[in-house]
Every structure is written in C-alpha cells, then in structure tokens.
TIBATI-652891 format. One record per residue (C-alpha): x, y, z; residue in three letters. Coordinates in steps of 0.1 Angstrom, whole numbers, plus 5000, padded with zeros to 4 digits. Example, Ala and Ser with C-alpha at 12.3 -4.5 7.8 and 13.67 -1.06 7.14 Angstrom:
2
512349555078ALA513749895071SER
END
This chain:
539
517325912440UNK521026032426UNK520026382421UNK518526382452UNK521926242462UNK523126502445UNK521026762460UNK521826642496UNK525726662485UNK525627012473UNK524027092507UNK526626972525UNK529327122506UNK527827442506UNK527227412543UNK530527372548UNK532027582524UNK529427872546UNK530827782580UNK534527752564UNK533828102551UNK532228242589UNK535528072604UNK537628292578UNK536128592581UNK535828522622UNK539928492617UNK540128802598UNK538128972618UNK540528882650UNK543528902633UNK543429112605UNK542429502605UNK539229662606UNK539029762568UNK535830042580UNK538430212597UNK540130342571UNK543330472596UNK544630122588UNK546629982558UNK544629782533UNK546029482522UNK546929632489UNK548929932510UNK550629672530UNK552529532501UNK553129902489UNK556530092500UNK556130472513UNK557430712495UNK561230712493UNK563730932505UNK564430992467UNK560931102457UNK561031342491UNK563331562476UNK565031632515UNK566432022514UNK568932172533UNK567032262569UNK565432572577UNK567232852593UNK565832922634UNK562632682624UNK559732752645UNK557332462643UNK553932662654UNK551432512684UNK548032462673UNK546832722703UNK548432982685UNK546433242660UNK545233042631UNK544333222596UNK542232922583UNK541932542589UNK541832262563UNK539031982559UNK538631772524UNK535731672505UNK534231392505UNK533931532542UNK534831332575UNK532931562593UNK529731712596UNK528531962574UNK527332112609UNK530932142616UNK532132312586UNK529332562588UNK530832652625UNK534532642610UNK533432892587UNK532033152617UNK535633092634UNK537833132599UNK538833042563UNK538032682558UNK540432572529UNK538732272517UNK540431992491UNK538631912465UNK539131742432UNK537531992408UNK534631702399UNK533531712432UNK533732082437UNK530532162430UNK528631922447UNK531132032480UNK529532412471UNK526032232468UNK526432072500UNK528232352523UNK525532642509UNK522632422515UNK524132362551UNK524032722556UNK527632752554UNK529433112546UNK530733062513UNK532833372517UNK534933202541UNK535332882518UNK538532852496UNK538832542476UNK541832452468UNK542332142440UNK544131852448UNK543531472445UNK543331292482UNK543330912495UNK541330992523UNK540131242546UNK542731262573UNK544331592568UNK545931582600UNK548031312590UNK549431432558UNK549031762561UNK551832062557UNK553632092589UNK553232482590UNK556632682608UNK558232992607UNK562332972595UNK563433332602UNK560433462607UNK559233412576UNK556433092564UNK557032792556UNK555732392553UNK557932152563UNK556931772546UNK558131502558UNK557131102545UNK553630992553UNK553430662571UNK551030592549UNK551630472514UNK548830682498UNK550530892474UNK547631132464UNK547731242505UNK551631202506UNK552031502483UNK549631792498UNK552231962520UNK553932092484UNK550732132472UNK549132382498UNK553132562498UNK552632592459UNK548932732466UNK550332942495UNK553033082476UNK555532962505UNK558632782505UNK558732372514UNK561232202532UNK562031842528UNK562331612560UNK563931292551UNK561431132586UNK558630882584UNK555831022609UNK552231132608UNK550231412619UNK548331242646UNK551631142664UNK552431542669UNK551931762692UNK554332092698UNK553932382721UNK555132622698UNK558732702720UNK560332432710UNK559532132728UNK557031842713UNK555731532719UNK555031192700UNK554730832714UNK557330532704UNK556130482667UNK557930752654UNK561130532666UNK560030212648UNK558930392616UNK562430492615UNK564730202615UNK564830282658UNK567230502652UNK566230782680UNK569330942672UNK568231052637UNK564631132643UNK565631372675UNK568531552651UNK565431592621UNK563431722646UNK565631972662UNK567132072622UNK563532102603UNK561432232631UNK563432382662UNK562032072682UNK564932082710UNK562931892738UNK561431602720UNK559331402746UNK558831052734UNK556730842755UNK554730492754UNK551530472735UNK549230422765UNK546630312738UNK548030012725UNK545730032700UNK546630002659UNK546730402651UNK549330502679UNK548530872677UNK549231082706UNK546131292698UNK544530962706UNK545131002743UNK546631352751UNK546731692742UNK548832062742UNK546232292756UNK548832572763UNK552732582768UNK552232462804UNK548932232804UNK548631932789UNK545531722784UNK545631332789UNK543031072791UNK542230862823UNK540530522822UNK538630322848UNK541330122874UNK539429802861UNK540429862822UNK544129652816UNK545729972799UNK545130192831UNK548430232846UNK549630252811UNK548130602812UNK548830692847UNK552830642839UNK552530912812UNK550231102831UNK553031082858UNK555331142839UNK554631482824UNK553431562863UNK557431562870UNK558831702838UNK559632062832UNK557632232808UNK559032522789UNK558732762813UNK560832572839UNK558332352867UNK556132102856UNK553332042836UNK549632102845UNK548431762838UNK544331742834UNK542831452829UNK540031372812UNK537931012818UNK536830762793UNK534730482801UNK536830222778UNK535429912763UNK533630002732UNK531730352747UNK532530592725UNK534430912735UNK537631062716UNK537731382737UNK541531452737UNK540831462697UNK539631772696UNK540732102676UNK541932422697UNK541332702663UNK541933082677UNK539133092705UNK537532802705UNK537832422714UNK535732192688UNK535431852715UNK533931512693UNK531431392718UNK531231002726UNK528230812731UNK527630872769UNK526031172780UNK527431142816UNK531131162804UNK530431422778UNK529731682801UNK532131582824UNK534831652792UNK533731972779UNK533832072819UNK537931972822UNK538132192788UNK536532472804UNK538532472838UNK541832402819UNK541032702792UNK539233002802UNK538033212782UNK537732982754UNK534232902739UNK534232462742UNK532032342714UNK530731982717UNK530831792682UNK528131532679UNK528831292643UNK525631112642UNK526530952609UNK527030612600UNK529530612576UNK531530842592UNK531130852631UNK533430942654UNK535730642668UNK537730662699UNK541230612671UNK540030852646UNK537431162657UNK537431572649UNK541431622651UNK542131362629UNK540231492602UNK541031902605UNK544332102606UNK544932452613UNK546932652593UNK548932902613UNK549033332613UNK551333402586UNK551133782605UNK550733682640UNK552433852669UNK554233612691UNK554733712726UNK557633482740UNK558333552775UNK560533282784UNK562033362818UNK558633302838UNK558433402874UNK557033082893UNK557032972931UNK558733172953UNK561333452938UNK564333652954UNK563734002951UNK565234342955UNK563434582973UNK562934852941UNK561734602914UNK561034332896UNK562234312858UNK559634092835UNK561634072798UNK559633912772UNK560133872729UNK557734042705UNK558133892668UNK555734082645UNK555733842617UNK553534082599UNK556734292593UNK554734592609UNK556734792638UNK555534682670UNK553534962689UNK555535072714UNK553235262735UNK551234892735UNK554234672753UNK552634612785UNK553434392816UNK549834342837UNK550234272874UNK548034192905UNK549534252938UNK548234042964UNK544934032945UNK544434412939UNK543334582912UNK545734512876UNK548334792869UNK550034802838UNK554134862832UNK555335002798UNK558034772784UNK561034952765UNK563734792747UNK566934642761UNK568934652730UNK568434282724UNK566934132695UNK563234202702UNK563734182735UNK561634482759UNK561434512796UNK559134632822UNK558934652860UNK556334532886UNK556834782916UNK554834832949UNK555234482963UNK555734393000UNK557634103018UNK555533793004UNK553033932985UNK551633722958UNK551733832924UNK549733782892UNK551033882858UNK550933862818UNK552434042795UNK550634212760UNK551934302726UNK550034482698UNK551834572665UNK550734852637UNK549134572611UNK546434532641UNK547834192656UNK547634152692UNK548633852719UNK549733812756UNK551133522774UNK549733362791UNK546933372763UNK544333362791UNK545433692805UNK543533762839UNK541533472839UNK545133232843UNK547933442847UNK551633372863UNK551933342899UNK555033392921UNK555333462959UNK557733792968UNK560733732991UNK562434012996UNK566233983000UNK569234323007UNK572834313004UNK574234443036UNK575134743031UNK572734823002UNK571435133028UNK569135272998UNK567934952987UNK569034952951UNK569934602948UNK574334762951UNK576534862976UNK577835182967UNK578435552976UNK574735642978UNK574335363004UNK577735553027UNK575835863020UNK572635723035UNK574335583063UNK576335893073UNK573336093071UNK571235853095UNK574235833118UNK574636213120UNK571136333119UNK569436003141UNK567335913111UNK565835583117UNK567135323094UNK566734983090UNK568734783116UNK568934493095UNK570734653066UNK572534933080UNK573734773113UNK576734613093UNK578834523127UNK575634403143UNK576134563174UNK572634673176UNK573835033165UNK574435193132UNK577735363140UNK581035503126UNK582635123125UNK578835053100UNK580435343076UNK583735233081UNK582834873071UNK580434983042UNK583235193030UNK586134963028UNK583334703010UNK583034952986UNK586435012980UNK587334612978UNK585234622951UNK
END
C-alpha cells in the first residue's frame, strides 16, 4: 500500500511538474523569441556585447563614397554554405553570374558535392574560406562603394553579436584585394536600401541601435557612403527583425516597392503612411516616387515578396504559400520593371523555408561591377518644361570605372517625339568633369517627349538611364516659350534678331506677330526695330 502510495505520489508530481513545464514553455513561447528563427538573439547572444568601436578599427572616411544600388551591374553575388537557399537557386545564380560562396574549407567539398549534383556550373562558383554564424549574408555582408571611383567595402558593426559573421566585410576586401573602411555604426544589411545617387532608406532601428542619436548616424552615413538624403521611416512591420527589405524595396532610382496588407489586418495604416509618404517625397530626380504596392494576405500566409534579389537582369521573388497572391506579385514586378526576366523562388524545405521576416534577400548579396559604366543624368526633364524654340539640352555623367576611355561616337541621347519613331543625338563634352551633352530637336508646341540616354566605353561596358530604355523612358510635355525680340528664335536678343526684323520689315516677309510685333500695334514696324535695338544696346 505505501509504494502504491508512492506510486500515486510520483504521478502527481510528475503531472505537475509536466503541466508546470507546458505553462513554461507556453510563456516562452509568448514572450520569448522564436529560437527556429534564427534572425533573433539567442539567449546566450543577448548577454553578449557587439563588437566594439575598438575592435572596428573606424578609418578616416572615404573620399566622394558612392554607396552602389543593388539594380546596378553586379559581377557576382554571395550565398554561404550550409545554404539558406535552395540548391535550385544557386544553380540559377550561377546562369546569371559568379556565385562567391563561404565556406569553411571542411565543408567545401560537400558544398562542391552538393552544387555539381544539382547541376550547378562549377565554373561560375568561387569559394571563398571563411568561418560564418549563420547564413544571412545580407546582414553582415561588405557594404560594396566606389570612393573616387575606385572599389571599396565599407564595414560597419553587425547588430548581431556573432563574431565569425561580424568580420566578413575585411574578409571578402582581403580576398578582393580592395581597400576597407571602418564605420564606427551599429546597423544591418536588411535595414538598407540605397538608390545608388545618394539617397537611402532604413526604418527607426538604426536610431535605437545607436544610442538615438540621429545626428551621428545621418553624418556616418553621408561621410562613409555619400548617403545625403537618408530617409528614415517607421517599421510598418512591427515585427522582431525590423528590416526594411521586410516590407519595401528600391526597384530603380524613381520606383519603390512597398507591401500592402488587407484594411482588416491592425498594422494596415501602418503601411499606408509609408506608402504615403514616399508618394509625396521627391526622389532623386526631383518629383515623387513611383510607389507599387504589392499585397500580402497577413496572418500567418506566407509571402515575403518585397525580399527579393534584383542581380543584372533578373528579379529572384521568394514565393509564399498562396498561389492567388503569388502571381499577383511577380505581376507588380513585371509592370514596375520591364524588361527584366521575374523569377519566382519556391523553398519547399523544412528547415529552411521561406518566412515572411527572413526569405531570398536576406540570405544573398550582390557584389557590385568593379568596371561598370554609370550613366548619371541627374537633371531629368519631368512634367511640363519651358523651352526655346531651337533645342533642348539633355547633360548626363559617364564614369567608366573600368578606366577605359569612354567611346565617344557611343554617347547617345534617345528621343520619341510625340510617339514617333526614336532618333538618336550624339553627346559631346562640355568641359566638365565627365559631363557630355546632346540635343533633342524637331519638337512642336506641346509635344510629348520620351528619352534615355546610353553610354558604352572601350572595355565593352554599356548602361542607359533609365535602365529600361524604351520600354520606361523619361517623359516631359514641350512648352514653348520666346523672348520678345528673340526674331530668329535662338533663345537671345541680339543683332541677328534686328537683322531679321529689318529684313521682314523691308522685304514684307511674314514673321511671327507674337515675337516681332514688339510695340504690339498689330504691325512689325520701324518703332519694333527701334525698340529691339535699344534692348540690345541696354544690355
């Protein structure tokens, strides 16, 4: 009867002790972090400091930093084994460019093993050895710029205190043979997007990672990677990873990608405000943002889609678990980038599927043309435009950082005029620092124009802006405006506008009332040369 007692008693205990232990785990389960998504801190990393400014080594900043978009050319992009992708994926990497893969050199064959039995092109593999934490290159990968035209990483402290990851910006600049600059800033991959001209974007956690002192991050910013127009907004999310590539997306200069939830989910307006508010800021190129949106279900549906990796010519979309919204995805790609081949990602695996906080982006990272030709025509032609009668002048930057001479006869200026056929205008030089110039001419009172301008240089490089050429070029309406006085419509006053006018007053030439009937009395007369004359003089 006691050890039945006894029996009965250890029953009970360990009854209790089981449901004590569901309640526990129920608690950490609420309160505590997901440990399966491995985007969180452990409990060990939470009691462990990130890696101080000391162990940095912060340099003097770059000179005329460039901090590169990741729509610009790419040479190669960087995955890690163990992979957290699909083999799938790195086999279609591989067809696109060099994959650089990190690899401790135990695992190195096995990756080999794995990629060749996958099919993958082993000629476009580079393995490059280097212990990792984890798989999210986009994180603690090398910030890749251009200081004086000439490559660079800039590295920065991870927010994460995994020191393996911490250190593989001066690893891949040691592998790269290219100098590393050292950013005293807490911040993370993910939380980073930049158009490549010098404005970027990150949500409020890259205020709070740094002691809130918005002052300092902006001036690190601006000093290590020309970031002059540092757009900080809420983390529509409000989930733990507060990543911007969680919820929007640089798909060129002027369009920007950002997710849209049902009106029914809590963090809806959330969205809408940052939606609204790049709708009404200036991007760039001076007028505001093409905002696309993109829908998500919510709840627990799967579907990452602003995670996605833009590399050269092609869009690599991680596709969620509804069917419906998947297409409906790789369609807003498609209209927001033509031309572009939009590949959807399905990650079938268990261990490491695709979650709505951590998907394709997170776990790839371009790395940037070290010879790319940058076409950087900054004074777009948008909405309406004043214009002389004679021309229009288009000036544009061409920065061969191949260090080949540009081709000259290959400095072009495409144009539509009222949806005609494209002509082309030969740029030449304007004596600025790779600055060149061409001219659209034939246009009419409001004709609509359509133009991009092209670039090739001699080490075979080419690029035009807007990067979708015909298919999405820039748009202004003509509205022709004339001095009065300015007879021979050159855009001056001057003797060649008196000559003009004498001769149509002498000879009965018709000429247009408007400009030559200076005394408006209907007329062109001796008081119209008189007037033009003393104009001239006066000035």
């Amino acid at each position: 009867m006691k050890r039945k007692n006894s029996f009965f008693a250890l029953l009970v205990f360990a009854s209790m002790m089981s449901t004590l232990g569901c309640l526990n785990a129920q608690a950490q389960t609420r309160e505590a972090p997901d440990w399966r998504k491995l985007h969180y801190l452990s409990a060990e990393e939470m009691q462990t400091p990130l890696r101080s400014s000391i162990n940095l080594s912060e340099t003097p900043a770059p000179t005329a930093p460039r901090f590169v978009a990741e729509f610009e050319p790419m040479q190669g992009v960087m995955i890690r084994y163990p992979l957290g992708i699909p083999v799938s994926l790195v086999k279609s990497l591989a067809e696109n460019c060099q994959v650089y893969c990190i690899v401790t050199q135990g695992y190195q064959s096995t990756a080999r093993s794995s990629f060749s039995n996958a099919g993958v092109n082993m000629n476009r593999v580079t393995f490059v050895n280097a212990k990792t934490d984890s798989y999210w290159v986009r994180d603690y990968g090398p910030w890749y710029i251009f200081a004086d035209k000439q490559p660079a990483i800039v590295d920065n402290v991870y927010n994460r205190p995994r020191a393996n990851d911490d250190v593989i910006p001066g690893a891949f600049a040691s592998f790269l043979g290219i100098p590393l600059y050292g950013m005293n800033l807490t911040h993370t991959g993910g939380n980073m997007m930049q158009d490549g001209r010098g404005h970027g974007v990150s949500d409020e956690l890259v205020i709070s990672e740094n002691d809130n002192n918005e002052a300092n991050v902006r001036q690190k910013m601006l000093d290590y990677l020309g970031i002059d127009n540092y757009h900080i907004t809420i983390d529509p999310q409000g989930d733990y990873i507060a990543h911007v590539d969680c919820w929007g997306k640089y798909l060129a200069p002027d369009k920007i990608l950002i997710a849209k939830l049902p009106q029914t989910n809590s963090r809806y307006q959330y969205y809408e405000s940052v939606a609204e508010y790049f709708a009404t800021t200036n991007c760039c190129w001076g007028y505001p943002y093409k905002v696309y949106r993109v829908e998500e279900p919510g709840g627990n549906t799967v579907a990452p889609y602003t995670n996605s990796l833009i590399l050269n010519n092609c869009v690599y979309v991680p596709l969620g678990s509804n069917s419906t919204y998947n297409e409906r995805a790789l369609q807003v790609y498609r209209d927001a980038m033509p031309g572009y081949e939009v590949i959807g990602v399905t990650n079938t695996s268990s261990s490491i599927q695709w979650l709505n906080t951590d998907a394709l982006h997170c776990r790839t990272r371009g790395i940037m043309d070290f010879n790319m030709l940058f076409v950087d025509h900054r004074n777009v032609l948008f909405g309406t435009q004043q214009c002389g009668r004679d021309s229009i002048a288009i000036t544009s930057k061409f920065i061969a950082y191949s260090g080949k001479p540009l081709k000259e006869d290959s400095l072009l200026v495409y144009y539509s005029i009222d949806n005609g056929p494209y002509q082309t205008a030969h740029m030449t030089a304007t004596g600025n620092p790779d600055e060149y110039v061409g001219y659209i001419k034939g246009y009419h009172q409001a004709s609509e124009i359509d133009y991009y301008v092209f670039g090739a240089d001699e080490s075979g490089h080419r690029y035009q802006q807007p990067v979708f050429g015909e298919l999405d070029p820039h748009h202004f309406t003509v509205n022709i405006t004339v001095m009065r006085g300015d007879v021979n419509g050159d855009g001056e006053v001057n003797v060649a506008d008196v000559t003009a006018l004498i001769a149509a007053i002498l000879n009965s030439t018709p000429v247009d009332l408007a400009v030559a009937d200076l005394d408006d009395s209907g007329n062109i007369n001796v008081a119209d040369v008189t007037a033009l004359i003393n104009f001239i003089l006066a000035n």
